[in-house]
TORNU-849838 format. One record per residue (C-alpha): residue number from 1; x, y, z; residue in one letter. Coordinates in pm, whole numbers. Layout:
# residues N
<NUM,<X,Y,Z>,"A">
...
This chain:
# residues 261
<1,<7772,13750,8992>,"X">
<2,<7926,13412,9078>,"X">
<3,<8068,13341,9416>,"X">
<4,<8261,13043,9255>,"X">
<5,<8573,13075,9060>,"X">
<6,<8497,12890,8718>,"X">
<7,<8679,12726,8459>,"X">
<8,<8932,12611,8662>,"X">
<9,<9195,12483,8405>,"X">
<10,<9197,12158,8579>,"X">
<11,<8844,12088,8549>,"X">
<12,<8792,11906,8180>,"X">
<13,<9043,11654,8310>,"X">
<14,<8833,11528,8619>,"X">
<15,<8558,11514,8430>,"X">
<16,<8674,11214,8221>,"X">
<17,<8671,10987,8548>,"X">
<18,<8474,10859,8788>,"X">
<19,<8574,10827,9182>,"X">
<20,<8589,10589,9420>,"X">
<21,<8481,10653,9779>,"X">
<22,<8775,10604,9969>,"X">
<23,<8936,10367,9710>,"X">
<24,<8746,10090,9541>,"X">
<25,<8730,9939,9843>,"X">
<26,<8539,9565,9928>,"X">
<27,<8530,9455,10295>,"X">
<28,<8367,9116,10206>,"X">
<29,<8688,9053,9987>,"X">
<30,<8909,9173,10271>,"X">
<31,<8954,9546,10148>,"X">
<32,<8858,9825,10376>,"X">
<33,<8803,10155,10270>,"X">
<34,<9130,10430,10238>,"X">
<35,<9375,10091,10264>,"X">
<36,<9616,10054,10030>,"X">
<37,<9433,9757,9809>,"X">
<38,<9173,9956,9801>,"X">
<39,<9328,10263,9654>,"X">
<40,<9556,9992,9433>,"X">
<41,<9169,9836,9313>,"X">
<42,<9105,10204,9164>,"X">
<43,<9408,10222,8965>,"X">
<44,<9359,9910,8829>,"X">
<45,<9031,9934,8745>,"X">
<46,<9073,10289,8582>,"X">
<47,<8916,10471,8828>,"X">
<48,<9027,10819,9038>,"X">
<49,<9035,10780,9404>,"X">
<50,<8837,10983,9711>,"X">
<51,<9013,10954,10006>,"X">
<52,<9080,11165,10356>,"X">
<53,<9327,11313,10544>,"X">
<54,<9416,11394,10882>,"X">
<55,<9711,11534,11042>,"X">
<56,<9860,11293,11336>,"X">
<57,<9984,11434,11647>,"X">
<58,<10361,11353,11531>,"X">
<59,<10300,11579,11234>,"X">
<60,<10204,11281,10985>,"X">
<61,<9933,11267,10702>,"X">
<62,<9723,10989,10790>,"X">
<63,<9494,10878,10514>,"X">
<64,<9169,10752,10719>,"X">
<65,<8833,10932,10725>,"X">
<66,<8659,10935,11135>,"X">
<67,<8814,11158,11342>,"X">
<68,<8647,10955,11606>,"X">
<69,<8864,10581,11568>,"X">
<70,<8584,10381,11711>,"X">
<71,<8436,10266,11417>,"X">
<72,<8723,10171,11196>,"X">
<73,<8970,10084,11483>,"X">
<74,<8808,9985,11766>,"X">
<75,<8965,10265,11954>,"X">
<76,<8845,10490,12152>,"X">
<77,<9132,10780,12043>,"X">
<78,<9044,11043,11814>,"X">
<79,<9303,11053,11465>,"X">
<80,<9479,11362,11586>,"X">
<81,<9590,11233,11939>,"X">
<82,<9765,10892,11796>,"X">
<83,<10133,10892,11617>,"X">
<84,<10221,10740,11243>,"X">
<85,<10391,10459,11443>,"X">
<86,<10033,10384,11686>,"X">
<87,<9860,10408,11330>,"X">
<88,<10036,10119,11135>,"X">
<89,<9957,9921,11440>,"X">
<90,<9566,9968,11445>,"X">
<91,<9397,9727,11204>,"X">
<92,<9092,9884,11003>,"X">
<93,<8764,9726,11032>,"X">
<94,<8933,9362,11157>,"X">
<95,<9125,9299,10875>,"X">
<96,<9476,9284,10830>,"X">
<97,<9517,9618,10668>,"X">
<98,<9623,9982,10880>,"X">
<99,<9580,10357,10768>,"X">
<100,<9825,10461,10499>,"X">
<101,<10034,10759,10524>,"X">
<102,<9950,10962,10267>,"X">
<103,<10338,10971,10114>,"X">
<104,<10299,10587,10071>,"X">
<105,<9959,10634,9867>,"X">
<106,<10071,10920,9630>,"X">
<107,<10295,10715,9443>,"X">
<108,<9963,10449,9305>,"X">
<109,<9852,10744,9088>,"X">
<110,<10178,10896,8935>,"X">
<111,<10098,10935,8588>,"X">
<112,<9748,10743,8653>,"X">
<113,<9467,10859,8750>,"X">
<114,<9351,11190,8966>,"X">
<115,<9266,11222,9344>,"X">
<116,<9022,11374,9506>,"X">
<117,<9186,11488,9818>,"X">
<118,<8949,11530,10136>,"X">
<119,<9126,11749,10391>,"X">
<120,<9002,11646,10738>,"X">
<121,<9039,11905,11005>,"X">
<122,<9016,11857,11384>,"X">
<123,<8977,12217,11565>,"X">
<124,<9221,12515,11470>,"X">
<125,<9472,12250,11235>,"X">
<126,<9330,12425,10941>,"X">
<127,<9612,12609,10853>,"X">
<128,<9884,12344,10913>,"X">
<129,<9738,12036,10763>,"X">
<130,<9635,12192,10473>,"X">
<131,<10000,12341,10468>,"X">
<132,<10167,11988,10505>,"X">
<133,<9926,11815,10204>,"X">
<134,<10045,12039,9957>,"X">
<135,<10358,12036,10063>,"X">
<136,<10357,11660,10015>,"X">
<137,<10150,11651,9716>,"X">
<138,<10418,11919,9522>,"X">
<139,<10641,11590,9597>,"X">
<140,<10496,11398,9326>,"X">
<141,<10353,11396,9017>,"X">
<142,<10006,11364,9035>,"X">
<143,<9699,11531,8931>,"X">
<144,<9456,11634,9236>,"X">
<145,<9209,11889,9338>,"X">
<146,<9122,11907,9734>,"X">
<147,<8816,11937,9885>,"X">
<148,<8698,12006,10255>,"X">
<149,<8368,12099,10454>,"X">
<150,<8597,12334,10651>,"X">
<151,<8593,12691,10483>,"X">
<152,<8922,12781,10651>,"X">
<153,<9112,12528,10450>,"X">
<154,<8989,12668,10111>,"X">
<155,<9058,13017,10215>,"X">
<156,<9445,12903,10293>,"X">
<157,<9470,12742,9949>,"X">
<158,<9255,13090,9756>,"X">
<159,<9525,13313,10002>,"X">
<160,<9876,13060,9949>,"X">
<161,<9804,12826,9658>,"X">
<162,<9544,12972,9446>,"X">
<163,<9619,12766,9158>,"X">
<164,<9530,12437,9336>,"X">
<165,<9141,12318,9215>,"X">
<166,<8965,12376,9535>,"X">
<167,<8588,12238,9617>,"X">
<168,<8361,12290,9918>,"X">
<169,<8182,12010,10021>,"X">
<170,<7863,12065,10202>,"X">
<171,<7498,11895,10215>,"X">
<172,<7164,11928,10413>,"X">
<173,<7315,12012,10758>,"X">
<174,<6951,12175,10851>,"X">
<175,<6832,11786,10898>,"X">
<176,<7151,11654,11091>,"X">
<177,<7159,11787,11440>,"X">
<178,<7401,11515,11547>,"X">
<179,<7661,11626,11345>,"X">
<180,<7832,11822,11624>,"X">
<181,<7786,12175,11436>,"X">
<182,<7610,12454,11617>,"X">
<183,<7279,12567,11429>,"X">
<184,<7451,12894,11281>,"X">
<185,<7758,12690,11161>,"X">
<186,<7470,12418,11005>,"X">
<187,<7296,12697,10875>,"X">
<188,<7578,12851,10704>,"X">
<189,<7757,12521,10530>,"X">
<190,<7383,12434,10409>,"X">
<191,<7318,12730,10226>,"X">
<192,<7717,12777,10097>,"X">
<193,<7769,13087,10277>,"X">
<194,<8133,13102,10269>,"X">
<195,<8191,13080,9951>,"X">
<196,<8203,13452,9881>,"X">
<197,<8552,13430,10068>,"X">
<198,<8661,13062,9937>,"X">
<199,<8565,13092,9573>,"X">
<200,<8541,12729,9515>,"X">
<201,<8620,12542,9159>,"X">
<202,<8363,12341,9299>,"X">
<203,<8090,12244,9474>,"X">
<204,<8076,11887,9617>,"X">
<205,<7716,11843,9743>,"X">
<206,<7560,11526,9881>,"X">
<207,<7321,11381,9610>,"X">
<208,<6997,11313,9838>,"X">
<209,<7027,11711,9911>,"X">
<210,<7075,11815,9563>,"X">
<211,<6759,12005,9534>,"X">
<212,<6924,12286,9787>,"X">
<213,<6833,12621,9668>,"X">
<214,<7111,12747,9724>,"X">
<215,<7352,12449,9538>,"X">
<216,<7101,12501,9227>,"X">
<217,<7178,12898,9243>,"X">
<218,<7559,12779,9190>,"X">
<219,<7508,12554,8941>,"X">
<220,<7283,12851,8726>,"X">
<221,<7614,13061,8742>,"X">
<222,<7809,12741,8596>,"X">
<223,<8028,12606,8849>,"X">
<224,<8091,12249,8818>,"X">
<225,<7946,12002,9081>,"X">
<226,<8066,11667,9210>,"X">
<227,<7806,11455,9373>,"X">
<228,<7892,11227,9642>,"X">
<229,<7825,10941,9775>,"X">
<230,<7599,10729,9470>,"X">
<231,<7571,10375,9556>,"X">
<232,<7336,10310,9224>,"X">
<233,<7466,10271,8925>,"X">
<234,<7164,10446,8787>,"X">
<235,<7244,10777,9043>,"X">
<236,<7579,10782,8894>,"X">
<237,<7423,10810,8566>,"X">
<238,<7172,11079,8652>,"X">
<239,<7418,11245,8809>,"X">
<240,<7615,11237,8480>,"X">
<241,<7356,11349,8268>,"X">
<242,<7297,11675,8495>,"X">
<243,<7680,11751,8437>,"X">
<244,<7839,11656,8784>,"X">
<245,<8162,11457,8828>,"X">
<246,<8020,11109,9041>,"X">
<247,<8189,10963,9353>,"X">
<248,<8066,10637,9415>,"X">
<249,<8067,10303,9629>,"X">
<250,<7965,9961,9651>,"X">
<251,<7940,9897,9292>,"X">
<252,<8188,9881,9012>,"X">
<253,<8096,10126,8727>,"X">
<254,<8237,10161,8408>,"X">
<255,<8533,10325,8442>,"X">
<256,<8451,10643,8165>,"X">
<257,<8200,10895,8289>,"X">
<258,<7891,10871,7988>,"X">
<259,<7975,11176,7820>,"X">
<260,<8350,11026,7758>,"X">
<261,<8207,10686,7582>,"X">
């Protein structure tokens, strides 16, 4: 018996794009990753969009993916302690561009194409964030599924919006002991343990660790798999050819997944 919902309505339309990793973005050209240019490059291009969210401490959907603002900002602030307001004044990786709020993103792909929608949680804001996206999302008219390493935000969505396409992302956490996990918590995401109470549409596994027992035990029972991140062209194709929906970076693909050529 599966412990993965399948055949999630939604699913045959995702598979007839590819993603970009937090927008198509270019920082040699002056795009950063989850700007808007970035996320404008993907529509243009034909592509769906991956991109993050995280809940600001004024109650705002901030689309930017550390928790930890060092990298992208040069900030030592976490996303959760700074306002919308402190956010649009923060430039992203030196550039010129700032984190998006979420509401000003969500209008690029009306009637375009879908999102991939990365729910970001920092502590116990499971419940709230994930709350506040679909709350914005029923706004406008786009198609989406969300995804999340948490387990508590799927279980919100399978408990208050069960007809939202839902995916747990996961990957080798056995080999990453600087993640900031404890070793039963590492243990647990590796090996998809929670999905007997989230009943993912999904499973989106990193694609060095997609030899996981327990990923290939999910894929026997037929759930559909997105593979993140592939930075070859010919990944994204292999990835293809085993069936799983491709996020990618640092390349542009064709825009149609092989199988919709």
């Amino acid at each position: 018996m599966s412990t993965c919902r399948l055949n999630h309505p939604l699913l045959p339309l995702l598979r007839r794009f590819r993603y970009a990793h937090r927008g198509l973005h270019d920082l040699a050209a002056g795009v950063p990753e989850n700007t808007m240019p970035a996320f404008r490059r993907a529509v243009e291009h034909g592509f769906g969009a991956e991109l993050d969210v995280h809940l600001t401490r004024d109650g705002r959907l901030v689309v930017i993916h550390d928790s930890d603002l060092r990298r992208l900002c040069g900030a030592d602030r976490r996303a959760d302690t700074l306002t919308a307001a402190a956010f649009a004044e923060l430039p992203i990786l030196g550039t010129a561009e700032h984190a998006p709020m979420l509401e000003d993103v969500l209008p690029l792909f009306e009637g375009r194409t879908p999102l991939i929608i990365e729910i970001k949680t920092d502590g116990g804001n499971a419940a709230p964030l994930t709350g506040a996206v679909c709350a914005m999302l029923d706004r406008f008219q786009v198609t989406y599924c969300i995804e999340s390493f948490d387990p508590r935000v799927l279980i919100w969505l399978r408990q208050h919006r069960p007809e939202i396409c839902r995916g747990q992302l996961s990957c080798d956490f056995d080999h990453d002991p600087d993640c900031g996990l404890s070793v039963p918590v590492r243990y647990a995401l590796t090996r998809l343990q929670g999905n007997i109470l989230t009943r993912p549409d999904f499973i989106a596994y990193k694609y060095a660790d997609r030899n996981e027992p327990a990923l290939r035990r999910c894929l026997l029972s037929g759930v559909q798999e997105v593979s993140w991140t592939l930075r070859r062209e010919a990944d994204l194709l292999a990835a293809e050819r085993e069936g799983s929906i491709g996020i990618f970076e640092h390349f542009i693909p064709d825009p149609k997944p092989i199988s919709k050529r």
